[in-house]
C-alpha positions, 0 to 999 in steps of 0.5 A: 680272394685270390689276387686281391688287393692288400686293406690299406694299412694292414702290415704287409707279412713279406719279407726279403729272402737271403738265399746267399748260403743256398748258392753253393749247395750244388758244389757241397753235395757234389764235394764227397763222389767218392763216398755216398753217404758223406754226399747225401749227407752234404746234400741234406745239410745244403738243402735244409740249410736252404729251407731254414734261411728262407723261413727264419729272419736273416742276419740282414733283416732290417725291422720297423723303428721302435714305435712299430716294432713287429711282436710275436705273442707267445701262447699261454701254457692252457694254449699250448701248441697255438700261437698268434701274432699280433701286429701294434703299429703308431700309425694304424692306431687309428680306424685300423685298431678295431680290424687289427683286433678282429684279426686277432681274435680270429686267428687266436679262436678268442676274445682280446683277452685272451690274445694278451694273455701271452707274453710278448717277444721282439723279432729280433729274437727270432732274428738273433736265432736264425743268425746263430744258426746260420752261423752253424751252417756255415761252419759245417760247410766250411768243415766239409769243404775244407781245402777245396777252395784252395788247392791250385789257388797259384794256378788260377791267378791268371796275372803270374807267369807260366810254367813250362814244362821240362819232364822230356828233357829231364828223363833224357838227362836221367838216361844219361845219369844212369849210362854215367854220363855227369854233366854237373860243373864244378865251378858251383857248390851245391846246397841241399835244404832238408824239410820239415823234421829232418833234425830227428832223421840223421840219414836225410839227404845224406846219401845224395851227398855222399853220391855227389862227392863220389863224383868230386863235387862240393856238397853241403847239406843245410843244419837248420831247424827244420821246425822253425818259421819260414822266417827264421830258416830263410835267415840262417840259409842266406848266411849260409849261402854268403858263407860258402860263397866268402869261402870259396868265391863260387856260386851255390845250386839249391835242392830244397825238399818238402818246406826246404824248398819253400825255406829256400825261395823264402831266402831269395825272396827276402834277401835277393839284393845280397844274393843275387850275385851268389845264387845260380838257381834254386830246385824245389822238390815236392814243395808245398810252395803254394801251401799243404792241404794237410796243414791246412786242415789240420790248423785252420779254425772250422777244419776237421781238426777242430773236432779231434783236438789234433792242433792242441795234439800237434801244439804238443809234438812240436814244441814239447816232444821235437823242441820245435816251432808250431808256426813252422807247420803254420807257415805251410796253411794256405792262408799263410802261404797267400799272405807271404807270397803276395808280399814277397814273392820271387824274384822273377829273374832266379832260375827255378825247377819244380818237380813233384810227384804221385804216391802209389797206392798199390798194397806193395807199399804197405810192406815198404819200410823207410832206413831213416837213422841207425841204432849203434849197439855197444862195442863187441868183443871183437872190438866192431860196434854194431849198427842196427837200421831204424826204419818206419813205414813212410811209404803206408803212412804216405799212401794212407794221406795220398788215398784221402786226399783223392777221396776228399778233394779229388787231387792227386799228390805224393802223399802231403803236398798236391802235384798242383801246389807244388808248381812254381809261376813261372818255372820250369815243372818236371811232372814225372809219371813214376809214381814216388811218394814224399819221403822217397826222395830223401829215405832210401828204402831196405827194398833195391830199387828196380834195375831198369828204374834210378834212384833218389841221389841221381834223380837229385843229379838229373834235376840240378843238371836241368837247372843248369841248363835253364839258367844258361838258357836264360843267361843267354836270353838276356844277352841277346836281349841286350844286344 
């Protein structure tokens, strides 16, 4: 009857429901707007991985001790599609056998017979399935949500500095530039680090430094191996820095693009006892300082790299084809990015300008063709060797990422790198409305850029000219400070 009371001694059939992995179903289903059928697909997963936790035994179950281990009977093959549970019990051996048996008896439509006849499991196989599932489902969610956790993670740590926002400032530096009105000093050499892969393009950065010593300004651009650690760069930019500051007794600026930017704070991070005296700012553009969702989801375990090999195919590309080394794509996952930055993080008292952008996605830029080196035929009769320019289509390539990681994640970025990523605590953010995708700040395109709009080399002028007026911002603040 409905609200009666158990028989005292009979097993109790409840058990504890661990609905942990039901909590995030919400956000799952929700994950893929953009697609419908990825989202009824994350639904349906969520869903039923609720029901089946609820059903199964959970990893946490604990069962009875060795002498009331709790039995499943497992029907005969004569019994097929039947099963009966029988419940042994040390301590209901007593006036509870008889109605045990009875039970038995009329779940099983037999006699006790024929309830032994099957084989007897232990729970805890059941358990040990439900755990393996389990463990399935949570792969696939992680699978399906990916870098969503971690994109902005910088932002939302409420104990770092804020960032302030320069982009009015900067575009009326950027109007000056362009009226040839330069305001950068000669006192300062300026240092430009490249980015990943930039040993296999020959023309990267170089006509920003062309244009910087057209104006009479001392320019190097940084010959490390783009494909090493954050470690290992950050080592040869601080011997670097102390070798154009023994040679020419003036402190250096830093442009570092793309990891050059994240190499470059890692320098000042782990070497700003030596450098402080020699460093007068630091510019990161489009840096993954943060970390890059693409790397991410690339390498990490449970990504959607897994399924298609693409860590054993890049493991490939990097350290055979390029001669370079996995760890540097490595150092740009999120979790590498966390785990450096909690334990070296930037010195507070360095100057520094961030900026980051948005590709465009308009079909134009599929047309759009990226001069990274040049191919010199052999010499011709008339004594002129020839140049042909070896272009790629980075521009498709960029809008192609920055298209799926809109439909993926729902943030925006230049292709690689998050316009949320790539914001450093406590600088000074240049949020351009202009839509630039990853490689167009360091490839000059074959298309001229429109007249009324500026080029890379002085957008690279604009943004140096701002650190310049942020660091005797903060020279000045500290001096009224003192006084």
């Amino acid at each position: 009857m409905r609200g009666s009371p158990s028989t005292q001694g009979e097993p109790s059939t409840s058990a504890t429901v661990d609905d942990s992995y039901s909590a995030d179903r919400v956000d799952d289903s929700q994950l893929f707007l953009s697609l419908p059928a990825l989202n009824q697909a994350a639904s349906y997963l969520a869903q039923t991985a609720s029901f089946l936790t609820q059903c199964l035994p959970v990893p946490g179950y604990v069962g009875l001790s060795e002498e009331g281990q709790e039995l499943v009977t497992l029907p005969p093959a004569s019994a097929a599609g039947r099963l009966s549970v029988q419940t042994s019990s040390a301590e209901s051996a007593g006036t509870n056998s008889s109605h045990s048996q009875a039970q038995a008896e009329s779940v099983s439509g037999g006699s006790p017979s024929q309830v032994n006849t099957g084989q007897m499991v232990p729970s805890h196989v059941f358990q040990n399935g439900a755990s393996l599932f389990q463990g399935l489902v949570e792969r696939a969610r992680k699978t399906v949500r990916g870098s969503a956790d971690d994109i902005g993670w910088l932002q939302q740590d409420q104990s770092l500095p804020t960032t302030e926002d320069g982009t009015a400032r900067f575009l009326e530096i950027l109007v000056s530039v362009r009226k040839n009105e330069h305001k950068l000093p000669d006192s300062v050499v300026y240092l430009l680090v490249p980015g990943l892969f930039s040993n296999h393009g020959p023309l990267y950065f170089v006509k920003t430094k062309a244009y910087f010593s057209k104006m009479g300004l001392v320019c190097h651009i940084a010959k490390i191996h783009s494909e090493s650690s954050v470690s290992k760069n950050a080592r040869e930019i601080k011997e670097y820095i102390e070798e154009i500051y023994w040679g020419s007794r003036k402190r250096v600026l830093l442009l570092g693009h793309s990891k050059g930017g994240v190499d470059s704070a890692a320098a000042l991070s782990l070497y700003w006892p030596q450098l402080k005296d020699k460093v007068a700012g630091l510019v990161l553009a489009q840096s993954p300082y943060a970390g890059s969702p693409v790397a991410s989801d690339i390498l990490r375990e449970g990504q959607l790299g897994d399924y298609v090999r693409l860590r054993k195919i890049m493991e490939i590309l990097v350290s055979k084809v390029l001669k370079g080394d996995l760890q540097a794509l490595e150092d740009l996952t999120y979790e590498r990015r966390k785990e450096f930055l909690q334990q070296h993080p930037l010195p507070p008292e360095v100057p520094v300008v961030s900026f980051h952008t948005e590709a465009s996605i308009t079909p134009s830029v599929l047309t759009a063709l990226s001069h990274v080196a040049h191919l010199e035929l052999p010499i011709a009769a008339d004594g002129n060797s020839t140049r042909i320019p070896v272009v790629m289509p980075l521009s498709a390539a960029m809008a192609a990422c920055s298209q799926l990681l809109v439909v993926r994640y729902g943030e925006k970025s230049d292709g690689l790198v998050t316009r949320k990523d790539a914001e450093v605590p406590g600088s000074v953010v240049v949020r351009p409305e202009r839509k630039l995708d990853h490689a167009w700040m360091v490839y000059s395109s074959l298309k001229e850029e429109p007249g009324d709009q500026a080029d890379t080399s002085q957008v690279c002028e604009a943004l140096l000219t701002l650190l310049v007026e942020v660091a005797q911002k903060r020279r000045h603040d500290l001096a009224m400070k003192d006084e």
